[in-house]
N, C-alpha and C positions, 0 to 999 in steps of 0.2 A: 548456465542460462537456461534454465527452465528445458536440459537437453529429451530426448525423446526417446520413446521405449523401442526395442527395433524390433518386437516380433507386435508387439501392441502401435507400432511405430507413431508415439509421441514426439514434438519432438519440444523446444525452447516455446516458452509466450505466445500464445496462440493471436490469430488475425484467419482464421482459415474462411476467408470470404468468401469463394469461390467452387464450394465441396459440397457435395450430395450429402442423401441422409441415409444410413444403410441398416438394412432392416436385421440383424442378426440377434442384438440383444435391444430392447425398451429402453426408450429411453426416462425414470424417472428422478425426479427432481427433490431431492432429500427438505422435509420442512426445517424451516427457522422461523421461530416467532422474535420479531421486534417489534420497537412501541413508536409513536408519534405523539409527540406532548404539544400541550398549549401551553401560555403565559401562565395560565392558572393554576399550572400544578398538573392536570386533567390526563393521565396518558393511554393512549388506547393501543392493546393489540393488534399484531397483522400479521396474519397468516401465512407468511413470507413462505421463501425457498431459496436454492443456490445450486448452480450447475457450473460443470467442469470444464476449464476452457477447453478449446479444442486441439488446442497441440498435445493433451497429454491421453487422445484416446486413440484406439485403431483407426486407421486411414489405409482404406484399403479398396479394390475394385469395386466397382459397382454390379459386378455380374458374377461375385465368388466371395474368396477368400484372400486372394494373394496381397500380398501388402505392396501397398503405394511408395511406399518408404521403407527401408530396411537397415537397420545398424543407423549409420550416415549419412546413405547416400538414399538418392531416386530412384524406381525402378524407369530404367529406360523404354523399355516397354510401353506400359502406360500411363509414361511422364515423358515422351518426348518432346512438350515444348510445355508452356505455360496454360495453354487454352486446352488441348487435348487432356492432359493431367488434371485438370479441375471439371472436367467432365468424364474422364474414367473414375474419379476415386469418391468416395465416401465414408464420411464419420460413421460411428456408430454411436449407439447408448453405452454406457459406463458402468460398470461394477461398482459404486462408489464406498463399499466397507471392503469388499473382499481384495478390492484391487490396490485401490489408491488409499486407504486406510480413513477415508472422512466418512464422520460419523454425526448426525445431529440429536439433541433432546432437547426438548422444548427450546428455550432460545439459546441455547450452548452448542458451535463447532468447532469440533475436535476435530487437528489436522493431524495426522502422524509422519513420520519423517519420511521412513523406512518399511515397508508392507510387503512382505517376502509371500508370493504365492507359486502359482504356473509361472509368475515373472515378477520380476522383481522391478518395483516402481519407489519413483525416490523424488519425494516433494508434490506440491499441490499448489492449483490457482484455479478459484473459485468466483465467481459474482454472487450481488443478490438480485434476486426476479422481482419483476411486477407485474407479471402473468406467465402462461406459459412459453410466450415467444419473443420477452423485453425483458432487457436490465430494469431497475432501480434506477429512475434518473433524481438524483439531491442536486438542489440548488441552495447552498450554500451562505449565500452572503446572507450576515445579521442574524443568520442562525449558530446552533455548536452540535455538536455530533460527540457522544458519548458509548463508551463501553468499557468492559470489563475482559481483563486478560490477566491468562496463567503462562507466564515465560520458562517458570521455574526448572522446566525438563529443555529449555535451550541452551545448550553448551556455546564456548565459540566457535565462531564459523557458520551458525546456522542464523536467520532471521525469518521474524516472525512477524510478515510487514501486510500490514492491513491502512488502504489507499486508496484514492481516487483517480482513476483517469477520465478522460474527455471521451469518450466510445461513443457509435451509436446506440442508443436505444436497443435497435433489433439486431446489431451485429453487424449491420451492414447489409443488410437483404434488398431494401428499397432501393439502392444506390445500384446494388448488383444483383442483377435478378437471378444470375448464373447461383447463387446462392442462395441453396434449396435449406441449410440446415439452420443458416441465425443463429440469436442468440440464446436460444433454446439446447442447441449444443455445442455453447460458448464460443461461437466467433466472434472478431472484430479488434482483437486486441491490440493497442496502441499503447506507448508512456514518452517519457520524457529522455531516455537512453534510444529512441529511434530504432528499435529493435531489429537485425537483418537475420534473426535466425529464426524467422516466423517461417511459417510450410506455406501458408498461403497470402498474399494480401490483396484491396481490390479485386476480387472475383478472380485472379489467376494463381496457380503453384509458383514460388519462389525458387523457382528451379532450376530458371536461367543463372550462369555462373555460379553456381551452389558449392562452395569449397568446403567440404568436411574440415571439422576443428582436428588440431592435433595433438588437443588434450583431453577429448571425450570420446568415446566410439558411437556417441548416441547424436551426437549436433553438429550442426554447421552452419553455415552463413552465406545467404543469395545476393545478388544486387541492389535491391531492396530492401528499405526499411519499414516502421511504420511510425511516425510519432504522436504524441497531441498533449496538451496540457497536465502535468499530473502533481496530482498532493499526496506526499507522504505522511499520512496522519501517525503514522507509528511504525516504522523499522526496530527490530528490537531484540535482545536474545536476554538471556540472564544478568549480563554485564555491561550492555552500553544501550541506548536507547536514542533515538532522535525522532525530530518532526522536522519535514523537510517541505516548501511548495519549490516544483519546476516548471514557473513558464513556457511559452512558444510564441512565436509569433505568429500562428498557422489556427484556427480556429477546428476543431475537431479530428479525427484520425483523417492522417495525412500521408500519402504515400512520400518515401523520400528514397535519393537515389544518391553516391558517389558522397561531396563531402557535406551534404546539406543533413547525412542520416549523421553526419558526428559534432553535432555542437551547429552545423546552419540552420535548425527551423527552432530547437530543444536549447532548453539550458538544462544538462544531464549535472551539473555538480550541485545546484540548486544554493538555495539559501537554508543551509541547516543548525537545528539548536538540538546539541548534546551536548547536556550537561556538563558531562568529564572534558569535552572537548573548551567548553566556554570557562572553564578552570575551577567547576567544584565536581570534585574525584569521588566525596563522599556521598552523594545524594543518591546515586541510584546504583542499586546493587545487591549482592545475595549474602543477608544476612543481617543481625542488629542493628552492626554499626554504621548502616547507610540510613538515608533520612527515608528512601522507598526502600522495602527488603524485596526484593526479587522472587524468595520462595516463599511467598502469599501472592494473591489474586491482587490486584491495582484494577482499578475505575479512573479512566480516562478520559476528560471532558476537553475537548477542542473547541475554543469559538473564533468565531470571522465576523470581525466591526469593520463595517462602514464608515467612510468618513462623513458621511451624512444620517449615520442612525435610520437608512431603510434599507430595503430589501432588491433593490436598486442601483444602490451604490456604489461608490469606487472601495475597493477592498482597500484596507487602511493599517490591519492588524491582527496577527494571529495569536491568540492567548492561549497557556496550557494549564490546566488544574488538576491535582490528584487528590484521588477519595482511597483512603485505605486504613482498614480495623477503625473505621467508622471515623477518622481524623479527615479533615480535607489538608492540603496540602500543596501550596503554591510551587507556580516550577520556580528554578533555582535560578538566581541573580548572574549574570554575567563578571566573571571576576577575570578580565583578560586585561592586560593596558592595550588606552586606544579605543576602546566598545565602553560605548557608556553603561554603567549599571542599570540592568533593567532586565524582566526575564520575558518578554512576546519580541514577537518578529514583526517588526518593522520596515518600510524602505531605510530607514537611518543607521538602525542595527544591521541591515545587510551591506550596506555601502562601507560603512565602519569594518565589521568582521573581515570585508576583504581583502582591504587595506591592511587590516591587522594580521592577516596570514598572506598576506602576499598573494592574494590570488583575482587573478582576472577574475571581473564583476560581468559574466556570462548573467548576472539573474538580470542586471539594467538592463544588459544589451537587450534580452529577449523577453524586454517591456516588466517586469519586478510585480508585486504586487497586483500592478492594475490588470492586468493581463491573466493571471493566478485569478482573478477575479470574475472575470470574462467569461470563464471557462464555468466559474460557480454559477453566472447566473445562465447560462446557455445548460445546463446540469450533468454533473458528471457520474459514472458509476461507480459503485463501492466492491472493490478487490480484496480478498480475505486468503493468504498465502503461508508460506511455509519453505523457504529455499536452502540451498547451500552456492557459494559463489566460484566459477571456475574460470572467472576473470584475475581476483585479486583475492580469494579466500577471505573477503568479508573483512578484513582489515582496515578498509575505511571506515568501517563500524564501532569495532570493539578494539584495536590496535594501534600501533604507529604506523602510520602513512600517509605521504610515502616513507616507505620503510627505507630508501637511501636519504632521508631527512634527519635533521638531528630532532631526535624526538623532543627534546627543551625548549625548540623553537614555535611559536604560538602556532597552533592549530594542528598542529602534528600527532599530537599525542588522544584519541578517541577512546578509548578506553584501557582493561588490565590484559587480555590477551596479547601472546607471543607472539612474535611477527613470524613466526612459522607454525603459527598456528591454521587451522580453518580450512589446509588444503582437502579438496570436497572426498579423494580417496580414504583420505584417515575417518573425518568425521562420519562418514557412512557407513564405516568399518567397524568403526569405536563407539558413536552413538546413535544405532539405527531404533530405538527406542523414543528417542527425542519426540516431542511433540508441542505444540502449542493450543490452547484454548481459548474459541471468542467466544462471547458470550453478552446479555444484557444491552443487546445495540437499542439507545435510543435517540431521538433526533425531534428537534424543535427548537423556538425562539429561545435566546441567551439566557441562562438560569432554570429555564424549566425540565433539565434531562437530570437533574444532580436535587438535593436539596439540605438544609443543616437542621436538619429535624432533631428528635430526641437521639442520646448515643452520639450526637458528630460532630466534634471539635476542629478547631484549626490548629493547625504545626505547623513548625518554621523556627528560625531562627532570630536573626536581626532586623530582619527589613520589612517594611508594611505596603502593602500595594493597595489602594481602593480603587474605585470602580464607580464612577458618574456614568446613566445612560439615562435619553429620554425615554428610553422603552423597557427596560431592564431593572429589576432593583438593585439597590447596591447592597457593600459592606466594604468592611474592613478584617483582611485576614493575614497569615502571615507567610514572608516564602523563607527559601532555607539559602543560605550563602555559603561559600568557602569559611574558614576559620582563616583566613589569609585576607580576605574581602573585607571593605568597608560598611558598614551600615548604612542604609539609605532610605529615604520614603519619599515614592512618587508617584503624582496622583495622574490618573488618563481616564480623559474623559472619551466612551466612545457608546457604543450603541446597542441596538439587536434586531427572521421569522421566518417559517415555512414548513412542509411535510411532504408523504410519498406511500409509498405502500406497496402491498406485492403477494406472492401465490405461489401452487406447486403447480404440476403437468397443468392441471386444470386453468381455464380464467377467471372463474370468480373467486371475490375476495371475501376473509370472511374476518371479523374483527370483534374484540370486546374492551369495554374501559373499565379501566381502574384509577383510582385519583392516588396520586403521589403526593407526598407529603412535602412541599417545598417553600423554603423562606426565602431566602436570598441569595443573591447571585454573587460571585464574588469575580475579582479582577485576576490575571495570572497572566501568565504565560500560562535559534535555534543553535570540501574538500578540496583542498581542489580537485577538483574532475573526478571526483569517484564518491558521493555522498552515496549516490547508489551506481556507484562501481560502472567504470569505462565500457562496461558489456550493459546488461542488463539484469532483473532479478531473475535469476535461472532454479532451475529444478529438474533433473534429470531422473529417467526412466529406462532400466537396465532388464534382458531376459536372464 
């Protein structure tokens, strides 16, 4: 869980509210260029950037050197209660090549797993800015959110999940004034696993009852949690892949406490579509014989319809589309008994799926779609990571589990890894080269991030999915099914608009357009308790 470095003392998912800003190293903010498009095709540059959350940097006095946190534990010292610890100690600026291994070129970040220096740091969680002292806030609905990813150095066990959650803006500064550093050096973090292994939440240390883990020397776990709405746009390693959204019932980061941080404000198991999991094995995967190959780069098109076809509306449908070696590529057909054929997320595919796997419908309880919605239009932030899991080794991912399940039994089976695979000692061990690559983020009304210009065909197999919108153009393309699955064509009629923008240390923005080439838009397209794993997405930082 995102565990923490004990001489840098990082530690799990940052929320560090309530912390100073300490003057040792700069703090600079690595560029990313992204684009914001229009209906027309029209998409322009932004001068973007991204900064490191705050649990993975030094936390240490404010009148030296000595660390606030060390290995696991608190310095008693100057952490003896919740209010004095958030006024002794302070973030610092980041090394962000030499340390933590993130690197930017033009609009490409590169995370690396493993970054062996003075100290040995292990995983990364990133935002994007829209100045020097704010997230990126996306609003979502009736628009799609696009990019480009290299999985192919993710082995199992590792994910490469790039997401939204409900955050503030600035991190939480307005709300807590005792919080001098914001979101400038990444506080404020929340998601949908309610996270209690944050150092800070609301303006105080999480320090009260703070029990060290007993399977990490870097992390542990306070009284406190923090939740808020979040979207899984993309979990993912070389072998399994999912899109997962997790309601709340709590509108923005939310402090929680006892059982409301485990399933009372969060639906932590969400509503998720993987492939291998929905019963086609061969679609996504490293090598020819899958319909994605894993060792080439994938373009990722995620859209959000409204039931009303505005910008307004109640969320209705999550659709996925793939672009690769210039093919577009619909997601793959549900081939499970009991889930109708059909490849987007729906309230009807979620109700179904979990009936189908036997598993408590946590996504109704904690309001389903509408609510997943709520959060898009109130706007949430964009998260760009790199983890290893030291809750369940990532097995809800790419494995069977649970792993006391008979894997035959529908929903069990997520991907080809060993159910003793992914434990985070071996993979850090075995593959600290590992890396993932985002790249080409673009964002605007439905159709205009993707286009079927010259060079790019549709693939697929049996089934045809089109695409009515009052604001959207359509077509007709094709998705990929099981060889076991039926053929089917079915038509959905839904909708599509909005943008954002962003910077480095500085506030001004600075932007150029370029017109993309785009025709039409086309239609597409997702544990229990563990979609993203009973803990949360961790990442750990070792001396």
């Amino acid at each position: 869980m995102f565990p923490a470095a004990s001489l840098l003392a990082f530690s799990f998912l940052a929320v560090a509210y309530g912390q100073q800003v300490g003057t040792q190293t700069a703090e600079t903010h690595p560029a990313l260029t992204w684009q914001t498009c229009t209906a027309s095709g029209t998409c322009t540059n932004v001068a973007g950037s991204v900064t490191l959350d705050a649990n993975w940097r030094w936390l240490h006095s404010t009148s030296g050197y000595n660390n606030c946190y060390t290995g696991n534990t608190w310095d008693a010292t100057l952490c003896p209660d919740a209010t004095t610890c958030a006024a002794n100690c302070a973030l610092d600026g980041a090394d962000y090549t030499g340390t933590y291994g993130v690197t930017t070129s033009g609009n490409a970040l590169t995370l690396k797993f493993v970054t062996s220096g003075a100290n040995k740091n292990v995983g990364s969680r990133l935002y994007l800015m829209a100045d020097a002292s704010h997230y990126e806030l996306f609003h979502l609905l009736n628009q799609e959110f696009s990019f480009d990813v290299d999985v192919s150095q993710l082995p199992c066990g590792l994910n490469g999940a790039l997401y939204f959650s409900e955050m503030d803006a600035d991190g939480g500064a307005a709300k807590y004034p005792t919080n001098k550093a914001g979101a400038k050096y990444g506080t404020g973090y929340c998601d949908s696993q309610c996270p209690r292994d944050l150092k800070f939440i609301d303006g105080k240390a999480n320090s009260v009852g703070w029990t060290p883990d007993s399977n990490s020397a870097n992390s542990g776990k306070g009284a406190n949690g923090s939740c808020c709405n979040e979207m899984d746009i993309w979990e993912a390693n070389s072998i399994s892949a999912a899109v997962t959204p997790h309601p709340c019932n709590v509108n923005g980061q939310t402090l929680c406490t006892g059982t409301d941080c485990t399933g009372g404000m969060c639906d932590p198991a969400g509503c998720d579509f993987n492939s291998y999991r929905m019963g086609v094995t061969n679609f996504y995967g490293p090598g020819s014989g899958f319909t994605l190959d894993t060792t080439k780069k994938i373009t990722v098109i995620t859209q959000f319809f409204t039931s009303d076809g505005t910008n307004t509306g109640t969320l209705s449908e999550i659709r996925r589309i793939y672009i690769q070696g210039g093919k577009v590529v619909q997601n793959s057909n549900v081939n499970i008994p009991g889930i109708d054929v059909g490849n987007s997320i729906t309230e009807k595919f979620c109700t179904q799926q979990k009936a189908a796997f036997d598993d408590t419908n946590t996504f109704e309880q904690k309001g389903g779609l509408a609510a997943q919605g709520g959060a898009f239009g109130r706007g949430v932030v964009l998260v760009l990571s790199i983890w290893d899991d030291y809750a369940v080794n990532m097995l809800w991912l790419d494995s069977d589990y649970p792993t006391t399940a008979d894997p035959t039994a529908p929903g069990v089976a997520r991907g080809t890894c060993a159910t003793t695979s992914g434990a985070p000692a071996d993979v850090e061990s075995k593959s600290p080269n590992a890396q993932v690559i985002y790249s080409n983020i673009k964002f605007g009304p439905i159709g205009s991030t993707w286009g079927t210009g010259p060079g790019t065909s549709s693939v697929g197999s049996t089934s045809t999915t089109s695409t009515t919108s009052s604001t959207s153009k359509s077509t007709s393309t094709t998705s990929t099914t099981s060889s076991t699955s039926k053929s089917t064509t079915t038509t959905t009629t839904s909708s599509t608009s909005k943008s954002t923008s962003t910077t480095t240390s500085s506030t001004s923005k600075s932007t150029s357009t370029t017109t993309t080439s785009t025709s039409t838009s086309n239609g597409a397209s997702q544990t229990k308790w563990g979609q993203c794993t009973t803990g949360s997405k961790s990442m750990l930082v070792v001396d």
